[in-house]
N, CA, C and O atoms as CSV, one atom per row, in Angstrom:
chain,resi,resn,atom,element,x,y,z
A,1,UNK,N,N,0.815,-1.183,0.000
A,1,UNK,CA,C,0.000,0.000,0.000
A,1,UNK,C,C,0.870,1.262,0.000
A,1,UNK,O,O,0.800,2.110,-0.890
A,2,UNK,N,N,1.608,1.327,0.944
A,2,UNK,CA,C,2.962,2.339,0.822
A,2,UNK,C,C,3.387,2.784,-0.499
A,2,UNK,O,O,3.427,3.948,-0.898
A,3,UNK,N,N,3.859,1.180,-1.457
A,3,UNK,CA,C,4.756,1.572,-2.286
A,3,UNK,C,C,4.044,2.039,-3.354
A,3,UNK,O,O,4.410,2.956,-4.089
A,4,UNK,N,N,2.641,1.179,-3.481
A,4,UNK,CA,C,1.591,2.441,-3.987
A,4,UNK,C,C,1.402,4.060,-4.101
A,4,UNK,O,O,1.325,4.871,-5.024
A,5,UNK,N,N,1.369,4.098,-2.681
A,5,UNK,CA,C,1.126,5.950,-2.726
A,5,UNK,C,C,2.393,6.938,-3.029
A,5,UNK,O,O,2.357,8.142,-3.281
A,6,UNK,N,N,3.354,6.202,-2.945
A,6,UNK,CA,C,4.435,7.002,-2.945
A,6,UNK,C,C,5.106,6.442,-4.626
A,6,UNK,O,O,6.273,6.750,-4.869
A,7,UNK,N,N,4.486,5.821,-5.454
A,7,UNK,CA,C,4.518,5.344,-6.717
A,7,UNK,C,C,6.228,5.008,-6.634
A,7,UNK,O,O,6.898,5.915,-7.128
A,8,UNK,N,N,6.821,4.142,-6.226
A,8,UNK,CA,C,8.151,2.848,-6.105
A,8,UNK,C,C,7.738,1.844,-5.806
A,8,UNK,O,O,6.646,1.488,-5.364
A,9,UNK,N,N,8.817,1.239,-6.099
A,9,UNK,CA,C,8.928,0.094,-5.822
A,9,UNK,C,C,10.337,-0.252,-4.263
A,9,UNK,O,O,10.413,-1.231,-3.521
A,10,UNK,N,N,11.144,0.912,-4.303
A,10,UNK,CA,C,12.113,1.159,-3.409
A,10,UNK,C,C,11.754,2.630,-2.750
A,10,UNK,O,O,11.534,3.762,-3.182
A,11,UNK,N,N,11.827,1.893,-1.283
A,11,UNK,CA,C,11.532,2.767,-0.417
A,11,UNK,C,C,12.938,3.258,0.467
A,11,UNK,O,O,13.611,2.345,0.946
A,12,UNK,N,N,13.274,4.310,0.634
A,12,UNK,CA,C,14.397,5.223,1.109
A,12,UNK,C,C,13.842,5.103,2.466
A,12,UNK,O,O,12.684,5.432,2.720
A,13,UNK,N,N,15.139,4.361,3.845
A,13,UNK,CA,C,14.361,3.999,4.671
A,13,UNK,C,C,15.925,4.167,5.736
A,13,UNK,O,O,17.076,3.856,5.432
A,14,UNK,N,N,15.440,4.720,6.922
A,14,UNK,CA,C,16.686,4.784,7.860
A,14,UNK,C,C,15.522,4.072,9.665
A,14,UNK,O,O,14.911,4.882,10.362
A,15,UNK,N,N,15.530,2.807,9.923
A,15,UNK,CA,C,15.490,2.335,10.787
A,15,UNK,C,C,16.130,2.867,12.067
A,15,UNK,O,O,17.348,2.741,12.194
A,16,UNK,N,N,15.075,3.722,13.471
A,16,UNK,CA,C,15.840,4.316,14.297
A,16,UNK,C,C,15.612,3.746,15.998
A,16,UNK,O,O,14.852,2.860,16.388
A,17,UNK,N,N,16.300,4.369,16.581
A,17,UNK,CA,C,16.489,3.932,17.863
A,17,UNK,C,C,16.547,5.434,18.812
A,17,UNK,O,O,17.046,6.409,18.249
A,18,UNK,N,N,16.025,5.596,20.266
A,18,UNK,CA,C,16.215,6.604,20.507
A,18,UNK,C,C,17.248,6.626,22.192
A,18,UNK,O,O,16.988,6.762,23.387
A,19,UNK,N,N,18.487,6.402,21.336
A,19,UNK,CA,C,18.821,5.769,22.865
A,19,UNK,C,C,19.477,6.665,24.129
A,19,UNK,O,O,20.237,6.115,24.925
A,20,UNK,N,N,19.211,7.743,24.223
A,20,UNK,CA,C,18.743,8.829,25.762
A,20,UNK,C,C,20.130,9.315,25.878
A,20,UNK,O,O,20.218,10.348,26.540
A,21,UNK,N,N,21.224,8.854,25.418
A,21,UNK,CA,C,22.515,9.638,24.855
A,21,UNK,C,C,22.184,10.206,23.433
A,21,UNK,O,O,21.377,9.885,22.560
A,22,UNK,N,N,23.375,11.427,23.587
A,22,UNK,CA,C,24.102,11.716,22.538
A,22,UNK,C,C,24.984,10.866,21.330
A,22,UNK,O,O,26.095,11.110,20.858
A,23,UNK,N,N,24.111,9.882,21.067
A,23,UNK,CA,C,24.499,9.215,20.048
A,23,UNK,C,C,23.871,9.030,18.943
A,23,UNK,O,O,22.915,9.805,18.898
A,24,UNK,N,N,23.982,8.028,17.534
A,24,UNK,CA,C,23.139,7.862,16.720
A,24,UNK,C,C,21.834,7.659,17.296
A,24,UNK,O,O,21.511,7.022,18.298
A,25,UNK,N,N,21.154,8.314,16.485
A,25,UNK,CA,C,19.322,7.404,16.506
A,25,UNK,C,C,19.313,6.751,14.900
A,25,UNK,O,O,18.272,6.117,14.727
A,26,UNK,N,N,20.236,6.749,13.654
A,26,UNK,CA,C,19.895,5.915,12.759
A,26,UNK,C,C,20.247,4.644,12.898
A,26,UNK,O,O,21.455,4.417,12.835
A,27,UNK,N,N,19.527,3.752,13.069
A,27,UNK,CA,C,20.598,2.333,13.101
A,27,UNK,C,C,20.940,1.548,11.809
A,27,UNK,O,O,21.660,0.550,11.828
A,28,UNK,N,N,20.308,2.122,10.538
A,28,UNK,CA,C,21.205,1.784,9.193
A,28,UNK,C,C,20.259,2.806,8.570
A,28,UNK,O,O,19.526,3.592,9.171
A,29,UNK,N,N,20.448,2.614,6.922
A,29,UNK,CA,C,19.939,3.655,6.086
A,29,UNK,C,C,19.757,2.534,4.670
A,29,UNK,O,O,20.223,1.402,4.798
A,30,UNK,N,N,19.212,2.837,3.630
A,30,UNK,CA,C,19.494,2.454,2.764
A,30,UNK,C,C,18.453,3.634,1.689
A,30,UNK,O,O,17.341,3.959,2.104
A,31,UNK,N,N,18.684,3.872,1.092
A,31,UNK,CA,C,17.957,4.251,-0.428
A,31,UNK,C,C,18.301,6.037,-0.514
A,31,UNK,O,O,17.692,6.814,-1.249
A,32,UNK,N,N,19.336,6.384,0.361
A,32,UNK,CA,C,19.926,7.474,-0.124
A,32,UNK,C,C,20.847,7.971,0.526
A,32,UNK,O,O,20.996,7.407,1.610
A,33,UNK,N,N,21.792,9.092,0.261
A,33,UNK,CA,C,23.460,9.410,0.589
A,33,UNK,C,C,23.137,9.623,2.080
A,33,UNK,O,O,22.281,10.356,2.577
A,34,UNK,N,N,24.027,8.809,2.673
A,34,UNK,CA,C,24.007,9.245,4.212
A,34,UNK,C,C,24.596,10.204,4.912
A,34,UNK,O,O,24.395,10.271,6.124
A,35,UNK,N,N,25.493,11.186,4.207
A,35,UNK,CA,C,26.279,12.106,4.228
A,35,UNK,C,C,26.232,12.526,3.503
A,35,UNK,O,O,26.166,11.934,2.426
A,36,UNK,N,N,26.237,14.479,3.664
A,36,UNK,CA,C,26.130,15.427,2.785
A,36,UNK,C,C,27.629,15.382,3.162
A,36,UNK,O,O,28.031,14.966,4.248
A,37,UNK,N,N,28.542,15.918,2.021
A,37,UNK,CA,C,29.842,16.589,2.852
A,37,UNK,C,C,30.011,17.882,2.023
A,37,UNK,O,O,30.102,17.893,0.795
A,38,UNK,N,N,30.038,18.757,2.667
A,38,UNK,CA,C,30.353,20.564,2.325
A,38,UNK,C,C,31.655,20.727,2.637
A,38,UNK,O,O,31.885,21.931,2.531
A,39,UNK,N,N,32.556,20.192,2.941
A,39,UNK,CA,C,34.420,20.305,2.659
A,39,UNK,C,C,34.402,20.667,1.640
A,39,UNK,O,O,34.320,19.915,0.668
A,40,UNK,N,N,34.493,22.249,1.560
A,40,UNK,CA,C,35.270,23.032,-0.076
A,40,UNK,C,C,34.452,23.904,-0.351
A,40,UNK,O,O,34.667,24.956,-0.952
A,41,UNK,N,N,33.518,23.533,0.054
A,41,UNK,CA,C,31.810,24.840,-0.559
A,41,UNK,C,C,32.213,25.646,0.303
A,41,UNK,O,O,32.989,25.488,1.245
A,42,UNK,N,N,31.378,26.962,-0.232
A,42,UNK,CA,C,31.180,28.095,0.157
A,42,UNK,C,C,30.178,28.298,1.243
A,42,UNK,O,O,29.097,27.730,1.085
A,43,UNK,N,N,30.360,29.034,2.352
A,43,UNK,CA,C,29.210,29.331,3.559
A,43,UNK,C,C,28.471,30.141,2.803
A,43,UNK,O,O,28.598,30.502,1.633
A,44,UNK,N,N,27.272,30.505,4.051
A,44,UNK,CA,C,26.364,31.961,3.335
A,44,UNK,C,C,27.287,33.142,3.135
A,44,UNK,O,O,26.859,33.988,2.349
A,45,UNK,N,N,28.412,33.363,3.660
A,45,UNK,CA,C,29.835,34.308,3.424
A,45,UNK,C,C,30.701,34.287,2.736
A,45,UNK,O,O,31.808,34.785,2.937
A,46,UNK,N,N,30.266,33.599,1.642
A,46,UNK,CA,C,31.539,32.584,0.823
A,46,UNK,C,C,33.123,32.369,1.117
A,46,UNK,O,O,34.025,32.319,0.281
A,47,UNK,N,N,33.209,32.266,2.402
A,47,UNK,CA,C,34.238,31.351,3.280
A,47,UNK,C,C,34.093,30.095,2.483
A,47,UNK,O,O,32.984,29.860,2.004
A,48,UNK,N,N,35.103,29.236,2.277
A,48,UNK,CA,C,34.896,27.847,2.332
A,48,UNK,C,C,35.083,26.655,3.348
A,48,UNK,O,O,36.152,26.434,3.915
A,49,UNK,N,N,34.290,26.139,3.468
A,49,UNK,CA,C,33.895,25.439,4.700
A,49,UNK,C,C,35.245,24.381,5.045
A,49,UNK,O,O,36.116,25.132,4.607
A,50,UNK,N,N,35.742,23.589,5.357
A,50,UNK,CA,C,37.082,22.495,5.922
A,50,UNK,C,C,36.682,21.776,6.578
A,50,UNK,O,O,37.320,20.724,6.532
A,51,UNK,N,N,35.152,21.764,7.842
A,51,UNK,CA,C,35.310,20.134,7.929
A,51,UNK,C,C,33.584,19.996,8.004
A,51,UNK,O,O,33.269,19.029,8.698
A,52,UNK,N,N,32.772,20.513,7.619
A,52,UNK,CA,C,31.490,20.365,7.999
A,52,UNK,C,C,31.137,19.520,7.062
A,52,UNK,O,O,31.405,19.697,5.873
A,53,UNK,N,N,30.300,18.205,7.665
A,53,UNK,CA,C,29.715,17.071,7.251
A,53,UNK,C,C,28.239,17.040,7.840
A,53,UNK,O,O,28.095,17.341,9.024
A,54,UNK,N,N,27.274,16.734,7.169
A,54,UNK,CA,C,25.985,16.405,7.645
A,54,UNK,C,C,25.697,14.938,8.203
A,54,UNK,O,O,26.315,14.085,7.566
A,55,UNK,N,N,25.401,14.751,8.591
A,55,UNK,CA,C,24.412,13.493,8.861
A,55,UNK,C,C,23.086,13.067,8.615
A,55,UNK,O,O,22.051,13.056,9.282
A,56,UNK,N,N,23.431,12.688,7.372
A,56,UNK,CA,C,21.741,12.944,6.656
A,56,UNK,C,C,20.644,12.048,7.075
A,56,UNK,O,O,19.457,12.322,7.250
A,57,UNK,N,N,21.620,10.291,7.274
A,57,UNK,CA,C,21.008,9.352,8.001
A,57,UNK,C,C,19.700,9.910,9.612
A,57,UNK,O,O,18.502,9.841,9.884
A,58,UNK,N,N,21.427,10.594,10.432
A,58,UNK,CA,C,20.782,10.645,11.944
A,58,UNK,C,C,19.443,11.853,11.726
A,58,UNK,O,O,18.295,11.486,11.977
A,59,UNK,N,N,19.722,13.351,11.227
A,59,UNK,CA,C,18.901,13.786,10.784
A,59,UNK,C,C,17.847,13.857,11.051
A,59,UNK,O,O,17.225,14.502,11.895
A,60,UNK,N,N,17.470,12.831,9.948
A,60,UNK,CA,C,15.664,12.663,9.221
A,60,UNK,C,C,15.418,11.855,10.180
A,60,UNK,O,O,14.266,12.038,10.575
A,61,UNK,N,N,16.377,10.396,11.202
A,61,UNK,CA,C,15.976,9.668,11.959
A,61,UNK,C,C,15.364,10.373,13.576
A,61,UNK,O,O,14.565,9.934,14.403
A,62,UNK,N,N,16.301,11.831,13.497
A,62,UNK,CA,C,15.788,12.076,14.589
A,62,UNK,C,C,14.319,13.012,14.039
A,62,UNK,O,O,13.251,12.706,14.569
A,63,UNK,N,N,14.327,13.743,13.348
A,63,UNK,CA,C,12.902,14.452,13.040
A,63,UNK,C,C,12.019,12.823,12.885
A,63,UNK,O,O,11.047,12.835,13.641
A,64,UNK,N,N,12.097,11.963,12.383
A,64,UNK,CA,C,11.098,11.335,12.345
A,64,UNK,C,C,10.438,10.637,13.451
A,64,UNK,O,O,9.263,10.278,13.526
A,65,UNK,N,N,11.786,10.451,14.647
A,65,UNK,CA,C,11.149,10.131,15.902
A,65,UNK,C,C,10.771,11.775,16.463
A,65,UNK,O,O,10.295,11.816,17.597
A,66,UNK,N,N,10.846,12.317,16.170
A,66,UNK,CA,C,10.196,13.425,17.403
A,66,UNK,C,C,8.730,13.759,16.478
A,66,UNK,O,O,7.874,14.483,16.986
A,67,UNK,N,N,8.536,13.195,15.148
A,67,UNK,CA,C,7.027,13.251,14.414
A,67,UNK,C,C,6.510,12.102,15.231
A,67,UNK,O,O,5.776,12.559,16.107
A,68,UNK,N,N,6.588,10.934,15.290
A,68,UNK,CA,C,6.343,10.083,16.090
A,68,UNK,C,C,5.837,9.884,16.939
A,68,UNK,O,O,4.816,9.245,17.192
A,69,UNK,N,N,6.881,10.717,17.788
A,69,UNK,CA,C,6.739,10.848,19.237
A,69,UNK,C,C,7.229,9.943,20.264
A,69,UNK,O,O,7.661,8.881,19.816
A,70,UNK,N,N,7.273,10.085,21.505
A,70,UNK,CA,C,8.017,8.948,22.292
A,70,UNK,C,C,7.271,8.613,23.290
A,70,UNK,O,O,7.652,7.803,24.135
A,71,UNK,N,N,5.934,9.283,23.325
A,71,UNK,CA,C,5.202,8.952,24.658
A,71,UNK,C,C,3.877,7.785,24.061
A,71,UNK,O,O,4.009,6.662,23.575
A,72,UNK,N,N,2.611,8.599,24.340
A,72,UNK,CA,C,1.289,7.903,23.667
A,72,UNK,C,C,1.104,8.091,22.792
A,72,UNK,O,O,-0.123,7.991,22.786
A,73,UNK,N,N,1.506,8.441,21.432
A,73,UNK,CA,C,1.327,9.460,20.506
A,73,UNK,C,C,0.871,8.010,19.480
A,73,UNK,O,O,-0.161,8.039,18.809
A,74,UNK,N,N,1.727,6.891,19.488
A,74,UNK,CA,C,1.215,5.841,18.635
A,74,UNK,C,C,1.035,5.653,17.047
A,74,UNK,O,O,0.319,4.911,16.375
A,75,UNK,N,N,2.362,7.028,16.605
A,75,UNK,CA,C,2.423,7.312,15.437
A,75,UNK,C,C,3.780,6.178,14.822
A,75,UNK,O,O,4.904,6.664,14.692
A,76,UNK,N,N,3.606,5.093,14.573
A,76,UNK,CA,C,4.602,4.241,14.148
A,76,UNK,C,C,4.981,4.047,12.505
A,76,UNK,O,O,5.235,3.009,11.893
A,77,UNK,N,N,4.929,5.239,12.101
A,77,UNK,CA,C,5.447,5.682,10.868
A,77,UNK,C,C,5.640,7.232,10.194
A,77,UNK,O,O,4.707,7.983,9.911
A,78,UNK,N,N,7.113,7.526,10.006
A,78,UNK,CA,C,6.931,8.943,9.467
A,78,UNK,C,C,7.343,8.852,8.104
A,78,UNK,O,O,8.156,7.949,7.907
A,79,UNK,N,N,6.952,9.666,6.898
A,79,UNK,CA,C,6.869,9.716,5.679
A,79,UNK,C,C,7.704,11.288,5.825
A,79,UNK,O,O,7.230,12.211,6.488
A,80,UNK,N,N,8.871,11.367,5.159
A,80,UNK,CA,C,9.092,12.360,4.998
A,80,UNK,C,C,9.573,12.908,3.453
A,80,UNK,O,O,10.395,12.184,2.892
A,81,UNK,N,N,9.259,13.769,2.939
A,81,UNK,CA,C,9.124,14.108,1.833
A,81,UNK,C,C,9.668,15.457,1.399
A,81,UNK,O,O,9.571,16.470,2.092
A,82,UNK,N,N,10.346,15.395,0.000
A,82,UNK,CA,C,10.335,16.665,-0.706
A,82,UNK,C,C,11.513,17.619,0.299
A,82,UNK,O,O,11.177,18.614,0.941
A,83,UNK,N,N,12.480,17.234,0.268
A,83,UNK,CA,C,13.924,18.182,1.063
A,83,UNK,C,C,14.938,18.026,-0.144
A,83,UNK,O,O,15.551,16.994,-0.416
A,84,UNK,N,N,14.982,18.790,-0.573
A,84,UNK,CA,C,16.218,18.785,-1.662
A,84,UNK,C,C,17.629,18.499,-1.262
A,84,UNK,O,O,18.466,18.075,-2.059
A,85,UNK,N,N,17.848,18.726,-0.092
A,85,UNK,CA,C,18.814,17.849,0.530
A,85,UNK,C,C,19.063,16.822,0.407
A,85,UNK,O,O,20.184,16.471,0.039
A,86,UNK,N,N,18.087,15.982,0.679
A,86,UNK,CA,C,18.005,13.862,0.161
A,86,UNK,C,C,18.665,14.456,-0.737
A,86,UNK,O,O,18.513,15.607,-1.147
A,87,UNK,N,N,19.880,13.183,-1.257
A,87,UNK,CA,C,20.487,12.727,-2.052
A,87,UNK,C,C,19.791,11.295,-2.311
A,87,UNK,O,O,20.179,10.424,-1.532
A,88,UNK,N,N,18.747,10.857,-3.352
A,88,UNK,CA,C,17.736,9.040,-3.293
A,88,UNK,C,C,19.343,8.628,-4.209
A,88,UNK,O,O,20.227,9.229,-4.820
A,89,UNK,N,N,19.045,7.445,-3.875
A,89,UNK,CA,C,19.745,6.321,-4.489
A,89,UNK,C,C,19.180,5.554,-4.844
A,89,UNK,O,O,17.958,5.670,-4.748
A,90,UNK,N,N,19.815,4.212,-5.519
A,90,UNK,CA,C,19.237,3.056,-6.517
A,90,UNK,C,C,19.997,1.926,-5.728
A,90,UNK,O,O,19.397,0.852,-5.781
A,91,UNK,N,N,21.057,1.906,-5.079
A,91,UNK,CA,C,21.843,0.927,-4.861
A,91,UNK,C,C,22.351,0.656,-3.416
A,91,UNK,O,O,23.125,1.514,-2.991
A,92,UNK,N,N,22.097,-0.246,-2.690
A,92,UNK,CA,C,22.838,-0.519,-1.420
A,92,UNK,C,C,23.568,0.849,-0.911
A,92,UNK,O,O,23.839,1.734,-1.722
A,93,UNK,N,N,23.802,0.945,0.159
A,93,UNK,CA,C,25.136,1.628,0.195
A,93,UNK,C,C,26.431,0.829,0.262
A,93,UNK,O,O,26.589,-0.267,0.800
A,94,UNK,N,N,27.716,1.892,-0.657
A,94,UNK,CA,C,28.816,1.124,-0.625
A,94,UNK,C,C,29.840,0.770,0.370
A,94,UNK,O,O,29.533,1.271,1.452
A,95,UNK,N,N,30.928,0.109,0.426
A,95,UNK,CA,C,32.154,0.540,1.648
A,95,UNK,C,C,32.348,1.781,1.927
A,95,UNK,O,O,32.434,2.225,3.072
A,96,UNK,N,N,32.447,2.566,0.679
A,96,UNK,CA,C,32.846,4.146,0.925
A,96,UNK,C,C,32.097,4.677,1.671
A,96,UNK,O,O,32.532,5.438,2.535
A,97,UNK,N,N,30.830,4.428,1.541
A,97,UNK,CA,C,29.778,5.403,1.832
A,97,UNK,C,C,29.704,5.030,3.333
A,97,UNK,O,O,29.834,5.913,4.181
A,98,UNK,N,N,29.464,3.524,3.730
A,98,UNK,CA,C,29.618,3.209,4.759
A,98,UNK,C,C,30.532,3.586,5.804
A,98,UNK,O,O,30.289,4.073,6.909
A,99,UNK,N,N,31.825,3.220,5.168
A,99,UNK,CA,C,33.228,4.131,5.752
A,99,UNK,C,C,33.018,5.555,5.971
A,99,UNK,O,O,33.702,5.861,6.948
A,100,UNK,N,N,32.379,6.594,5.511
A,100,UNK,CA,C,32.008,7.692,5.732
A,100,UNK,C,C,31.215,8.173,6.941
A,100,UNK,O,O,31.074,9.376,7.165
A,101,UNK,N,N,30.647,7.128,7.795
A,101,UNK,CA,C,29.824,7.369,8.257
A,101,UNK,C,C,30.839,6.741,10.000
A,101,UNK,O,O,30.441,6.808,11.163
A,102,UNK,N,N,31.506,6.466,9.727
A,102,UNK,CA,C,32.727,5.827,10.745
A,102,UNK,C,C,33.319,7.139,11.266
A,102,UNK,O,O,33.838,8.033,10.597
A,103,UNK,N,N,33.154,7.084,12.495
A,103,UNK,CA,C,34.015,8.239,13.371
A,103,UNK,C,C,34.931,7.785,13.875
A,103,UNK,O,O,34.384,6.808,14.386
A,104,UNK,N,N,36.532,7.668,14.315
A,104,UNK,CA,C,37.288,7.314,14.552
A,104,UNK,C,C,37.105,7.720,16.537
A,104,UNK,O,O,36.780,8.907,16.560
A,105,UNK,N,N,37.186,7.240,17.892
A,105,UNK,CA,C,37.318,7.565,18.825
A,105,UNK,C,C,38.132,8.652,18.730
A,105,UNK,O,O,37.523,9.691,18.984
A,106,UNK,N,N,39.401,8.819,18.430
A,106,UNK,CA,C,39.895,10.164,18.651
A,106,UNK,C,C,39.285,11.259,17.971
A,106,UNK,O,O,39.677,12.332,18.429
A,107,UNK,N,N,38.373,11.377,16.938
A,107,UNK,CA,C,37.562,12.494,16.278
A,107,UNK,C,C,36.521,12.530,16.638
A,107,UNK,O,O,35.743,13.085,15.863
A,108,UNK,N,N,35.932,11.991,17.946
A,108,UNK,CA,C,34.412,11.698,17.883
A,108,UNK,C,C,34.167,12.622,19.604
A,108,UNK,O,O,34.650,12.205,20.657
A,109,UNK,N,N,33.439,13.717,19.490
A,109,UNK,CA,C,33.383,14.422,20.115
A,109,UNK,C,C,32.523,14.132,21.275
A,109,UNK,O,O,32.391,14.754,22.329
A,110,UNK,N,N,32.068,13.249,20.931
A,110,UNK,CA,C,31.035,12.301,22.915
A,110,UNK,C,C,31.837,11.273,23.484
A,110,UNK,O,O,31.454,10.685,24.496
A,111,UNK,N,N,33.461,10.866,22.646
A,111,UNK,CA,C,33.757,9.651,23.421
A,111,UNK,C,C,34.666,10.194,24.477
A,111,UNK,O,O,34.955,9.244,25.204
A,112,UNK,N,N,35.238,11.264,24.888
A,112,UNK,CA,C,35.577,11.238,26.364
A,112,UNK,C,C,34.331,10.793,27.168
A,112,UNK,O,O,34.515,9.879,27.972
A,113,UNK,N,N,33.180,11.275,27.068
A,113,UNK,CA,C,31.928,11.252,28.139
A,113,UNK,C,C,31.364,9.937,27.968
A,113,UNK,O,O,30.720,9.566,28.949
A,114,UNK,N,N,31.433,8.934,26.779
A,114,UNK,CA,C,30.792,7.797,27.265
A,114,UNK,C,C,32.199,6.842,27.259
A,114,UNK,O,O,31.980,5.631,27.262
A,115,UNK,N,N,33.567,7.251,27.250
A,115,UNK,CA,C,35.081,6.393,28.105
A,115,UNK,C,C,35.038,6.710,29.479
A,115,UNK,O,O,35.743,6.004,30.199
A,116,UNK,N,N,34.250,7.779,30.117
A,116,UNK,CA,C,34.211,8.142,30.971
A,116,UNK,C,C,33.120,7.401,32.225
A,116,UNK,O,O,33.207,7.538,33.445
A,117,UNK,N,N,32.452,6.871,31.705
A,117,UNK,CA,C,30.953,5.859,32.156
A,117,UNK,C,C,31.780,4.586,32.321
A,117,UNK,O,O,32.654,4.110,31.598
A,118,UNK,N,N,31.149,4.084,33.716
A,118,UNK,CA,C,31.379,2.660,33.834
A,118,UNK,C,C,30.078,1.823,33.507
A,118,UNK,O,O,29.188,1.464,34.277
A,119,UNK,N,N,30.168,1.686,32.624
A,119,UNK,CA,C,29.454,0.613,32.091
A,119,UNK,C,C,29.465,-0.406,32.312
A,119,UNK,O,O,30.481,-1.067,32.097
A,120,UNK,N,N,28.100,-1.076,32.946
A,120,UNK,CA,C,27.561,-2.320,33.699
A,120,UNK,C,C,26.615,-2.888,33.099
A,120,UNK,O,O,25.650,-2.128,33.019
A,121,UNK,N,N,26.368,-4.269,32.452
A,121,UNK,CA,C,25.561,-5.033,31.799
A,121,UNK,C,C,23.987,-4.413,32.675
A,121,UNK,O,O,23.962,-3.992,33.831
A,122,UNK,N,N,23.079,-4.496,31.958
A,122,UNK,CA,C,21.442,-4.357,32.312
A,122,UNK,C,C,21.447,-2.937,33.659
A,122,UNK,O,O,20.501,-2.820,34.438
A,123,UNK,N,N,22.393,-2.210,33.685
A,123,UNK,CA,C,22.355,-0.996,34.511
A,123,UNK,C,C,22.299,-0.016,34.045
A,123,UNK,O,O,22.822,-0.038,32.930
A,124,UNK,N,N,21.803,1.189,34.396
A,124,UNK,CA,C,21.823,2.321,33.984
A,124,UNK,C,C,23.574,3.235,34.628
A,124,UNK,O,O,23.993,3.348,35.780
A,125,UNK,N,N,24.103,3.653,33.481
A,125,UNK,CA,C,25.785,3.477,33.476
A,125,UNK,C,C,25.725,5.157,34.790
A,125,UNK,O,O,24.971,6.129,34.775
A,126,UNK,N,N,26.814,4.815,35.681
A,126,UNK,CA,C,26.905,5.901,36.097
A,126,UNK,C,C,28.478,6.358,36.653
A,126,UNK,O,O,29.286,5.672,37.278
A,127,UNK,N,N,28.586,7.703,36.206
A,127,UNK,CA,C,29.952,8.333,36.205
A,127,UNK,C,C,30.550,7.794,37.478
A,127,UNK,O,O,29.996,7.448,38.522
A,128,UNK,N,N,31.729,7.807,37.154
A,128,UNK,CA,C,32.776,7.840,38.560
A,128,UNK,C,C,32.457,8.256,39.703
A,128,UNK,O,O,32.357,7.629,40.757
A,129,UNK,N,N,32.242,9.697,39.406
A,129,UNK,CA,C,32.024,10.410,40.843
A,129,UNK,C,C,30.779,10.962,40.944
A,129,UNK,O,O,30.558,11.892,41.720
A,130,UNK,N,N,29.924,10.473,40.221
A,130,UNK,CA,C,28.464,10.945,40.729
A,130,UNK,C,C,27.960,10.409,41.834
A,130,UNK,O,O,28.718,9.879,42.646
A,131,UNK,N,N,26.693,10.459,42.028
A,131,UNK,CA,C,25.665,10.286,43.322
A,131,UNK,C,C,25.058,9.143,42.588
A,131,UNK,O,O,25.176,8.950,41.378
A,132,UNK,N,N,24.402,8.405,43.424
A,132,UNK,CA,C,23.518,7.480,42.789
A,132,UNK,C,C,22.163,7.913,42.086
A,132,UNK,O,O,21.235,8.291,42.801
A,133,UNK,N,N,22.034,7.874,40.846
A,133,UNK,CA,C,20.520,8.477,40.577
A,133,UNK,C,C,19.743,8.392,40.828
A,133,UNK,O,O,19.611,7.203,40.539
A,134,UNK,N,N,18.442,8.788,41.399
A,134,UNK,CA,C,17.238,8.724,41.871
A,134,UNK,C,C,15.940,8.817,40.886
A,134,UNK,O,O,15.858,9.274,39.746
A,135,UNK,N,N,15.245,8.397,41.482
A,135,UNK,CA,C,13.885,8.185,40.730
A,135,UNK,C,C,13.274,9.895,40.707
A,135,UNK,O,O,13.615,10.702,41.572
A,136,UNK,N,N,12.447,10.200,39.703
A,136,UNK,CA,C,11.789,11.249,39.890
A,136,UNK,C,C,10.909,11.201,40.230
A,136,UNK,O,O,10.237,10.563,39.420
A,137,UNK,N,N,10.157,11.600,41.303
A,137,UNK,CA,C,9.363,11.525,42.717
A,137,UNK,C,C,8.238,12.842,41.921
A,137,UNK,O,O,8.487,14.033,41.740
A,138,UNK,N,N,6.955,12.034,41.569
A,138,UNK,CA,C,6.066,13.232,41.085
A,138,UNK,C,C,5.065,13.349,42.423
A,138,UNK,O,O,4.179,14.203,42.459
């Protein structure tokens, strides 16, 4: 019925997760560029830009969970449409593209704060020197 209304047969689709860090919410992508990269273009100042990369994947994954919603809202599908941004594709994504999407720990600007977490199987992770967290008491 989908591939009906939206007249394909391939649907451009990023599967998400919303996991309460600062991390991905896409957990894969397929049917278009997962990265914009603007290395070399011009700003609105025509500066040229040196390291700004989009995340086209996380993005649309996070607007589509906050269309969604995370409470009762019971909206278990977002359709998003018409951003000239999308880059659609025809084909898997490749190594490259995949590789693109790889942050190295030393370039990745949240991994002091989650090297910093002791992380405990089925626990909610808590810093070194914090307090124990508490419940919120309504």
């Amino acid at each position: 019925m989908i591939v009906r209304a939206i007249k394909t047969d391939r649907i451009p689709m990023a599967p998400t997760d919303l996991p309460g860090l600062l991390v991905r919410y896409a957990l894969a992508h397929s049917g278009f560029q997962a990265v914009n990269d603007y290395v070399g273009t011009p700003d609105l100042f025509g500066r040229r830009l040196r390291v700004t990369r989009v995340n086209v994947a996380d993005a649309l994954a996070a607007a589509a969970v906050f269309t969604m919603g995370e409470g009762a809202e019971q909206t278990p599908l977002a359709v998003i449409s018409d951003l000239s941004t999308v880059v659609f594709s025809e084909h898997e994504p490749s190594e490259a593209e995949l590789a693109a999407l790889r942050i190295e720990p030393e370039d990745d600007l949240y991994a002091p704060l989650l090297q910093a977490v002791h992380w405990q199987p089925g626990r909610f992770p808590a810093a070194a020197s914090a307090e124990p967290i508490q419940p919120h008491a309504d």
